[in-house]
C-alpha atoms as an extended CHARMM CRD file, in Angstrom:
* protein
*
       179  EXT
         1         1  UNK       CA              2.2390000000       17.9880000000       32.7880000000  PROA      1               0.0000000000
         2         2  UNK       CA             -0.2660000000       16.6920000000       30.2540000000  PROA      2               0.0000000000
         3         3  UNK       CA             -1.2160000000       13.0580000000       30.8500000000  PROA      3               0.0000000000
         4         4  UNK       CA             -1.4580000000       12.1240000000       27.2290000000  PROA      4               0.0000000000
         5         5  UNK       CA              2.1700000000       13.3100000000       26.8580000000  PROA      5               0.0000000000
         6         6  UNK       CA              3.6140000000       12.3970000000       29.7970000000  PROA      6               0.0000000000
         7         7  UNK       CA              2.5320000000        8.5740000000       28.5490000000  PROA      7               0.0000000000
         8         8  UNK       CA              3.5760000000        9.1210000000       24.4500000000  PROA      8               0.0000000000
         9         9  UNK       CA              6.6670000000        9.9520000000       26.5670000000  PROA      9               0.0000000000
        10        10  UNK       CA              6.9210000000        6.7930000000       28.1200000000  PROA      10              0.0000000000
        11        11  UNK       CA              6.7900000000        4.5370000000       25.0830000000  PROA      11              0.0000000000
        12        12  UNK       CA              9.6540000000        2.8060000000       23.9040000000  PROA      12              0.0000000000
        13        13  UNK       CA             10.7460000000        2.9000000000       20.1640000000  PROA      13              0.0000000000
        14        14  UNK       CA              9.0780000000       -0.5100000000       19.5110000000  PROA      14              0.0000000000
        15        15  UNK       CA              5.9880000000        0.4870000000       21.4470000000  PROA      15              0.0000000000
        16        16  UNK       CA              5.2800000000        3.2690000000       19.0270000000  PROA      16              0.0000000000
        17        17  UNK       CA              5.8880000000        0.8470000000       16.0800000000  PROA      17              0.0000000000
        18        18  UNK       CA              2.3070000000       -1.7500000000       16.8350000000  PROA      18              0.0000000000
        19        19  UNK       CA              0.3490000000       -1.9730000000       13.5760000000  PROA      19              0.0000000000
        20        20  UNK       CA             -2.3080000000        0.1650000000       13.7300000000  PROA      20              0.0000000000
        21        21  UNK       CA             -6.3830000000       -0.9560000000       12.8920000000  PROA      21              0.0000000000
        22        22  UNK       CA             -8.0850000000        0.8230000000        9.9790000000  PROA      22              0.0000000000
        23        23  UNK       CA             -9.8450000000        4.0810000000       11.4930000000  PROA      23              0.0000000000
        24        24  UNK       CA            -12.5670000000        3.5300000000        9.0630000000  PROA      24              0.0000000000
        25        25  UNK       CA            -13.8390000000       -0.6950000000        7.9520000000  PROA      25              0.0000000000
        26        26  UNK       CA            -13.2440000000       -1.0460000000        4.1730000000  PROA      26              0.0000000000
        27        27  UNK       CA            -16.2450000000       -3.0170000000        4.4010000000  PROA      27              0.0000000000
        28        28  UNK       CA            -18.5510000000        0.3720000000        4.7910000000  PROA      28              0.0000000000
        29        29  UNK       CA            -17.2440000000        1.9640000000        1.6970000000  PROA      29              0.0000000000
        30        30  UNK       CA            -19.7220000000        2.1080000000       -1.2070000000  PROA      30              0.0000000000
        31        31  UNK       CA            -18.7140000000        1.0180000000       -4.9710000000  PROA      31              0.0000000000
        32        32  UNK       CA            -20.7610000000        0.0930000000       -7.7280000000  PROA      32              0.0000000000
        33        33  UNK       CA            -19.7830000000       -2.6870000000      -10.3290000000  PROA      33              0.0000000000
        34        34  UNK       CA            -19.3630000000       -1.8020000000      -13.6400000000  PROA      34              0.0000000000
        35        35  UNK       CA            -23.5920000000       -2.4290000000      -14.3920000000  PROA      35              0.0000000000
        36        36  UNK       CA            -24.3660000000        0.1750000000      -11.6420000000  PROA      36              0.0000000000
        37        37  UNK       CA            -25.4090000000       -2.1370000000       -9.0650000000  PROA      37              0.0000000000
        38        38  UNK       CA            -23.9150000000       -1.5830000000       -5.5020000000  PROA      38              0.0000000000
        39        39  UNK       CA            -20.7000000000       -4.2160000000       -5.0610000000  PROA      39              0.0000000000
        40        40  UNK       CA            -21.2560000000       -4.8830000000       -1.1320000000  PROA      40              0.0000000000
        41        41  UNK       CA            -17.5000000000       -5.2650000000       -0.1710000000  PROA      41              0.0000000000
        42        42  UNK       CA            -18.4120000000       -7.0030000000        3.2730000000  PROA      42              0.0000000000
        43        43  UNK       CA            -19.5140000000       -9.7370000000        0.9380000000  PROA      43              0.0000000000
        44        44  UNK       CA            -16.0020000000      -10.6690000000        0.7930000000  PROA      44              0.0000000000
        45        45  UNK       CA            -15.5070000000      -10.7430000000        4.3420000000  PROA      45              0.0000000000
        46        46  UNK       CA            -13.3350000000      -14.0440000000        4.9650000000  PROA      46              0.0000000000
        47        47  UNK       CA            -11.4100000000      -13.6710000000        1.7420000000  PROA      47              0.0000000000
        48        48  UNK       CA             -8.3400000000      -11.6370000000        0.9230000000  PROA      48              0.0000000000
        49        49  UNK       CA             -9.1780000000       -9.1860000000       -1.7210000000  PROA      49              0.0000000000
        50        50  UNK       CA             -7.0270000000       -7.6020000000       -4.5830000000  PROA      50              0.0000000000
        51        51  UNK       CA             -7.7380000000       -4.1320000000       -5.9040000000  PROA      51              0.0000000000
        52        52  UNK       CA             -6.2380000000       -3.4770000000       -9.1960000000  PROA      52              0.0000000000
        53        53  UNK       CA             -7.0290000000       -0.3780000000      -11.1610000000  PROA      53              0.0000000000
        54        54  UNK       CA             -7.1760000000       -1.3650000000      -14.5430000000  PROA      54              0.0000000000
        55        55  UNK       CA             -7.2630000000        0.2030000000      -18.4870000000  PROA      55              0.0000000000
        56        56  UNK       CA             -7.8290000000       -1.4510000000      -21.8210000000  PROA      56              0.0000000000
        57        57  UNK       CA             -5.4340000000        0.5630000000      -23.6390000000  PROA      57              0.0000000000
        58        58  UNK       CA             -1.9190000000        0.4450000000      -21.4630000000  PROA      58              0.0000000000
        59        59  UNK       CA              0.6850000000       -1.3010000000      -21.4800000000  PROA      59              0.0000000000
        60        60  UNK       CA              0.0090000000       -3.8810000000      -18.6160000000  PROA      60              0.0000000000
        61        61  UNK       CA             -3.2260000000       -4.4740000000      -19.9450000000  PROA      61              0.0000000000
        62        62  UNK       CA             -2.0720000000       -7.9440000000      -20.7710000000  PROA      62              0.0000000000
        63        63  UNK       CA             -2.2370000000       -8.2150000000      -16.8320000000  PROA      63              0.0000000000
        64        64  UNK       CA             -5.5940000000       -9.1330000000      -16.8850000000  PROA      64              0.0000000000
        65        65  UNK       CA             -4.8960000000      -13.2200000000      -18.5540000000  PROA      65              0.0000000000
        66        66  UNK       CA             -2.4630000000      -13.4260000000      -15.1590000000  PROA      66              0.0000000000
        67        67  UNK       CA             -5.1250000000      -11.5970000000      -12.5620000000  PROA      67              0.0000000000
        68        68  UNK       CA             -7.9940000000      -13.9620000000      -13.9680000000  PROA      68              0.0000000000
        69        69  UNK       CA             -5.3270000000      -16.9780000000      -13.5990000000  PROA      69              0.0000000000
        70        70  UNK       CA             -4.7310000000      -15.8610000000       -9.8310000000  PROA      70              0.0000000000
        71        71  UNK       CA             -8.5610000000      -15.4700000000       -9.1960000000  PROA      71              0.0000000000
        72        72  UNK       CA             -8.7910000000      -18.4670000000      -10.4490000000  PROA      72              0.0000000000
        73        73  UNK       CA             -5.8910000000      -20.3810000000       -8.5490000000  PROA      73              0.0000000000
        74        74  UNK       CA             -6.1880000000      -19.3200000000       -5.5560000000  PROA      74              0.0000000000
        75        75  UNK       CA            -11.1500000000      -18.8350000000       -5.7910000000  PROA      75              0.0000000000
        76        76  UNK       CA            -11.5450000000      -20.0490000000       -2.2140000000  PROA      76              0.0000000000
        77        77  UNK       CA             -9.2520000000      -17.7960000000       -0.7160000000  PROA      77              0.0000000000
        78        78  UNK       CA             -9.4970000000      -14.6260000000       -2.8520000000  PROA      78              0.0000000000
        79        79  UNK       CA            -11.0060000000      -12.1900000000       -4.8920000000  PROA      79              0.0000000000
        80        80  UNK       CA             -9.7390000000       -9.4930000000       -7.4990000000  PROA      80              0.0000000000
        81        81  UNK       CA            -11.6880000000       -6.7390000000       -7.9490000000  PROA      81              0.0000000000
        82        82  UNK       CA            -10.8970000000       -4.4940000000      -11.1230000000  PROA      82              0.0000000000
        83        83  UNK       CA            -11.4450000000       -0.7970000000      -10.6250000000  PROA      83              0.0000000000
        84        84  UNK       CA            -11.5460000000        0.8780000000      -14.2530000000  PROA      84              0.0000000000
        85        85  UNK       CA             -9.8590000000        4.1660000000      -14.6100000000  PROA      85              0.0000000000
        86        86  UNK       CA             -9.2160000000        6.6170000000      -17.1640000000  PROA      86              0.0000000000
        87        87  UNK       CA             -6.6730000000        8.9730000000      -15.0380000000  PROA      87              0.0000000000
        88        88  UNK       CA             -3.4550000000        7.3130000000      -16.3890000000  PROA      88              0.0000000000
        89        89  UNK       CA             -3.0930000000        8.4100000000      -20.7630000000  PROA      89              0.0000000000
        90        90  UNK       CA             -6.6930000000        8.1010000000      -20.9200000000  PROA      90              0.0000000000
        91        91  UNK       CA             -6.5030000000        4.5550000000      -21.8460000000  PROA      91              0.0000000000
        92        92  UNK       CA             -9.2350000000        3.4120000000      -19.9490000000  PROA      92              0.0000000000
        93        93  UNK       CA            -11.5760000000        5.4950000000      -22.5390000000  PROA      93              0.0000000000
        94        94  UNK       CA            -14.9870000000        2.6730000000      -22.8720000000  PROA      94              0.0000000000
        95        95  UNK       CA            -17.8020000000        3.2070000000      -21.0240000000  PROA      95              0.0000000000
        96        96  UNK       CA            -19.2180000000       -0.2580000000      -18.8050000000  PROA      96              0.0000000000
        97        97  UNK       CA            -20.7170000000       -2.4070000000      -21.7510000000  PROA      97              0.0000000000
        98        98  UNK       CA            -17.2580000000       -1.5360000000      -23.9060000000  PROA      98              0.0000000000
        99        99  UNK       CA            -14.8500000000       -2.5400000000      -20.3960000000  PROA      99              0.0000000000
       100       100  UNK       CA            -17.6700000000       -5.3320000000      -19.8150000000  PROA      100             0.0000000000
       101       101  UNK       CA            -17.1880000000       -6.4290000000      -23.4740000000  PROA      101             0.0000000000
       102       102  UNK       CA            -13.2910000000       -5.7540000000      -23.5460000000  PROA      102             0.0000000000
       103       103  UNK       CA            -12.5780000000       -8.1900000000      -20.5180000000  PROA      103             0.0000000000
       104       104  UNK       CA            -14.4860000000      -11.0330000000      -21.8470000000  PROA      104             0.0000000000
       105       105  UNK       CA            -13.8760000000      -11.5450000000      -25.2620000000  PROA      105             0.0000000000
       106       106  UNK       CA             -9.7310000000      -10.8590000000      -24.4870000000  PROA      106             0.0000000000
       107       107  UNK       CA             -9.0620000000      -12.1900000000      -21.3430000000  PROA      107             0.0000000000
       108       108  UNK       CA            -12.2800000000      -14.3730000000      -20.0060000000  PROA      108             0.0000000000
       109       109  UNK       CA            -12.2710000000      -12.0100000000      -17.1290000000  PROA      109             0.0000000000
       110       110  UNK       CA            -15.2790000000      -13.0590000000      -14.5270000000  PROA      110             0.0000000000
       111       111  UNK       CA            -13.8780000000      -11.3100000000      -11.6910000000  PROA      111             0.0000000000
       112       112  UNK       CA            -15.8590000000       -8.1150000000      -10.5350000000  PROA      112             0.0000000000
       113       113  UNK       CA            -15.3390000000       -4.6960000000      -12.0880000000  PROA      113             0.0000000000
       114       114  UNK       CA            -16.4680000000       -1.4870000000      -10.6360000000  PROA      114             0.0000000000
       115       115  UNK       CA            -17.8990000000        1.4340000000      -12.0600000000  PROA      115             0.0000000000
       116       116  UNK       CA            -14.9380000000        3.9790000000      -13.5160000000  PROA      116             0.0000000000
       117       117  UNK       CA            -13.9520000000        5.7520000000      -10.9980000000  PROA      117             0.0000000000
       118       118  UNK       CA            -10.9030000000        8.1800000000       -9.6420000000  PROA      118             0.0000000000
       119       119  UNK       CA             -7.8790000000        6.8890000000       -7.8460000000  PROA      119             0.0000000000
       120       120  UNK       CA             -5.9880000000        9.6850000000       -7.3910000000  PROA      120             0.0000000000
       121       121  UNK       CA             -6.8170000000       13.7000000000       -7.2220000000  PROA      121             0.0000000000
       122       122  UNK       CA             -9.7490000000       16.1470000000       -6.0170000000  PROA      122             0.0000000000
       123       123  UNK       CA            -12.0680000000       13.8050000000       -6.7750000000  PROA      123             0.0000000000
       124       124  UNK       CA            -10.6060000000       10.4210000000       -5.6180000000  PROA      124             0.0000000000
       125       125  UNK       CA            -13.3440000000        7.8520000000       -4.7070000000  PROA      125             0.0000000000
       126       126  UNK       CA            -13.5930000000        6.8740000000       -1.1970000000  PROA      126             0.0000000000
       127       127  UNK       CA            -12.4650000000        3.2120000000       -1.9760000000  PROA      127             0.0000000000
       128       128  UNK       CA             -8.9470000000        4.8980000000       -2.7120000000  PROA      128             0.0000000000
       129       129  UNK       CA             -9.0700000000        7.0340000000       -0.4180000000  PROA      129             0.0000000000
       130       130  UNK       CA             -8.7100000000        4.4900000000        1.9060000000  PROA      130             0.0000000000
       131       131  UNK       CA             -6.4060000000        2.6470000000        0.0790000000  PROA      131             0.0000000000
       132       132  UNK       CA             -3.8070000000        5.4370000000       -0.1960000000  PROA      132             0.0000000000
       133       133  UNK       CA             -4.3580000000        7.0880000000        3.3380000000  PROA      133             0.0000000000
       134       134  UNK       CA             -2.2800000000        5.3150000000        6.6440000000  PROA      134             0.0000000000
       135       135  UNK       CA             -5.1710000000        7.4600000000        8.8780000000  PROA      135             0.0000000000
       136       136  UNK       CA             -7.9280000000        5.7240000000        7.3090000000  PROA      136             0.0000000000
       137       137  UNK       CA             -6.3110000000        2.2710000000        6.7660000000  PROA      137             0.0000000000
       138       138  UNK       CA             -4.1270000000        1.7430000000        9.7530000000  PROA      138             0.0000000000
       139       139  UNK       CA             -0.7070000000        1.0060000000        7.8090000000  PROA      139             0.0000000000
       140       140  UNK       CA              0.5930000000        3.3480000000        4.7880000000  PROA      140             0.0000000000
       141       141  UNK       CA             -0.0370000000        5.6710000000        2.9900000000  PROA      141             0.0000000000
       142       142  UNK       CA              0.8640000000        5.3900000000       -0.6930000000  PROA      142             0.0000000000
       143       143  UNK       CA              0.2550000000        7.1570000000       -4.3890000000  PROA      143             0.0000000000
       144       144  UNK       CA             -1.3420000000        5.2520000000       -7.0850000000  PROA      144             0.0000000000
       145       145  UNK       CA              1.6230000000        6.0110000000       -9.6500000000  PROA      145             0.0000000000
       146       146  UNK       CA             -0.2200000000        3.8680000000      -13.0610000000  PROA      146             0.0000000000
       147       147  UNK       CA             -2.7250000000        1.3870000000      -13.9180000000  PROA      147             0.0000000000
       148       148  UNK       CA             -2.5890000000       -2.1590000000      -12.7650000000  PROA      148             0.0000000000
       149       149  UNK       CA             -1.2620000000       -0.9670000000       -9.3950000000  PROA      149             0.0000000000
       150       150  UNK       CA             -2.3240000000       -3.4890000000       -6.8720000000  PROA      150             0.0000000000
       151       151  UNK       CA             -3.5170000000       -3.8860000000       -3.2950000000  PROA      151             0.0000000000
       152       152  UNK       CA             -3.9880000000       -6.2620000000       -0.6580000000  PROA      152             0.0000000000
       153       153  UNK       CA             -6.7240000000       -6.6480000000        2.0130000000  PROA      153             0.0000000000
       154       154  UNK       CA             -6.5360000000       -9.4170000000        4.5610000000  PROA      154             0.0000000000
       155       155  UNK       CA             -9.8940000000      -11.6580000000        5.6690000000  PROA      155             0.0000000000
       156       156  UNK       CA            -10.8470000000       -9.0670000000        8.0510000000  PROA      156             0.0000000000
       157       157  UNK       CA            -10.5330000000       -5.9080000000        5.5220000000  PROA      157             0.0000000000
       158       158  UNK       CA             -7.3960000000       -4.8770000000        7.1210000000  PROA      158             0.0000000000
       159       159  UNK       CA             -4.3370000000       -3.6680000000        4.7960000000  PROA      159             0.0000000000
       160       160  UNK       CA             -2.0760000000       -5.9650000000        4.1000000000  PROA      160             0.0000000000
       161       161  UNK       CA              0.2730000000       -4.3700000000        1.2210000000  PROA      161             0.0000000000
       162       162  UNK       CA              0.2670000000       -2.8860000000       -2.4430000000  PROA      162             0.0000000000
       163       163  UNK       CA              2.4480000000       -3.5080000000       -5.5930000000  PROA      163             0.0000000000
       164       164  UNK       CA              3.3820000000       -1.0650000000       -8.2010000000  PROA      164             0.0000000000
       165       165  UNK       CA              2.3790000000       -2.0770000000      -12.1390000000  PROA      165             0.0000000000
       166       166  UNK       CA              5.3150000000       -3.4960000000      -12.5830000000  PROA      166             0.0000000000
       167       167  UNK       CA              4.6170000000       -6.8280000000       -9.9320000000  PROA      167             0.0000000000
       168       168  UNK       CA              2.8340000000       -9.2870000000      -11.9180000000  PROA      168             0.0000000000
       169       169  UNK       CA             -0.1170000000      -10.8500000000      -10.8230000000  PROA      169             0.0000000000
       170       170  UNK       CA              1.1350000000      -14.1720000000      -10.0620000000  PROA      170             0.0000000000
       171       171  UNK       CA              4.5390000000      -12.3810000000       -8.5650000000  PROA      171             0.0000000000
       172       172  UNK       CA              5.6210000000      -14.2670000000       -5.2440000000  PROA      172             0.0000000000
       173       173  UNK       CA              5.3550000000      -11.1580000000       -3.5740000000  PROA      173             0.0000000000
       174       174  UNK       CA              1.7040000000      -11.4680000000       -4.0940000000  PROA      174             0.0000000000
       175       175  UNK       CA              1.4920000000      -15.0230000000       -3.9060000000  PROA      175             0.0000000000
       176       176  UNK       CA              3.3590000000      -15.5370000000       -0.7720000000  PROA      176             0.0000000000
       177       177  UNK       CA              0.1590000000      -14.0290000000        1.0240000000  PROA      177             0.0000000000
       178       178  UNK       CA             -2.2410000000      -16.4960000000       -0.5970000000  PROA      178             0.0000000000
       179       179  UNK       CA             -0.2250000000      -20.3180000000        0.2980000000  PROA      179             0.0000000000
């Protein structure tokens, strides 16, 4: 008999049910703010982190006055990163200085923001990628479904948990991670 089965045979239910470690670090993905510099995500190492893809022209936009009020609330244990994207109605049509410009003026935004970039799709950026995909982050795989969807990365870059649009910012279910 094969060793390798003969031991998956041998583990109980809860034995196969251990959270699993990323296969690949978030921290080694590349991204680029929104001015084209590279956004070194081990910078954050220590913090949690919040991914959000974000659009100037949808519906949750408002989101952004409650995701600079949790960046702000909860600055020594967190960061939000938003991750413009134009895959959702096309409302996330500006290029950097318009999203730069946008997220200033209406919402004081000083979080980072990426570059645009894919979250879903043939060309999905690596970032997402690893987001969406339980073999490269160790705990579920998911679909971004709209903008404003949110996820959560622990100190040590491991997944923690994502939120669909609808979860405000300063939700509990967020929250509850960060007191």
């Amino acid at each position: 008999m094969n060793p390798i089965k003969a031991f998956v045979g041998t583990l109980s239910t809860s034995d196969k049910n251990i959270k699993q470690k990323a296969t690949t670090p978030l921290y080694d993905i590349k991204i680029n703010s929104l001015n084209g510099k590279p956004l070194d995500l081990s910078a954050f190492k220590g913090k949690k982190i919040l991914f959000v893809n974000v659009a100037s022209k949808c519906g949750f936009t408002p989101q952004y006055r409650e995701l600079q009020k949790l960046y702000e609330t909860y600055k020594d244990q967190l960061i939000v990163v938003g991750i413009p994207c134009n895959q959702f109605g096309s409302q996330e049509p500006g290029g950097p200085n318009e999203i730069q410009e946008f997220c200033e003026m209406n919402y004081g935004v000083s979080f980072p923001i990426t570059e645009k970039i894919n979250v879903k799709g043939a060309e999905q950026h690596p970032l997402y990628q690893w987001l969406t995909n339980k073999r490269l982050n160790g705990k579920q795989n998911s679909t971004v479904k709209w903008n404003f969807q949110k996820y959560l990365i622990d100190e040590n870059g491991e997944f923690i948990d994502f939120f669909y649009s609808i979860t405000k910012p300063m939700n509990s279910r967020i929250t509850k991670f960060l007191n």
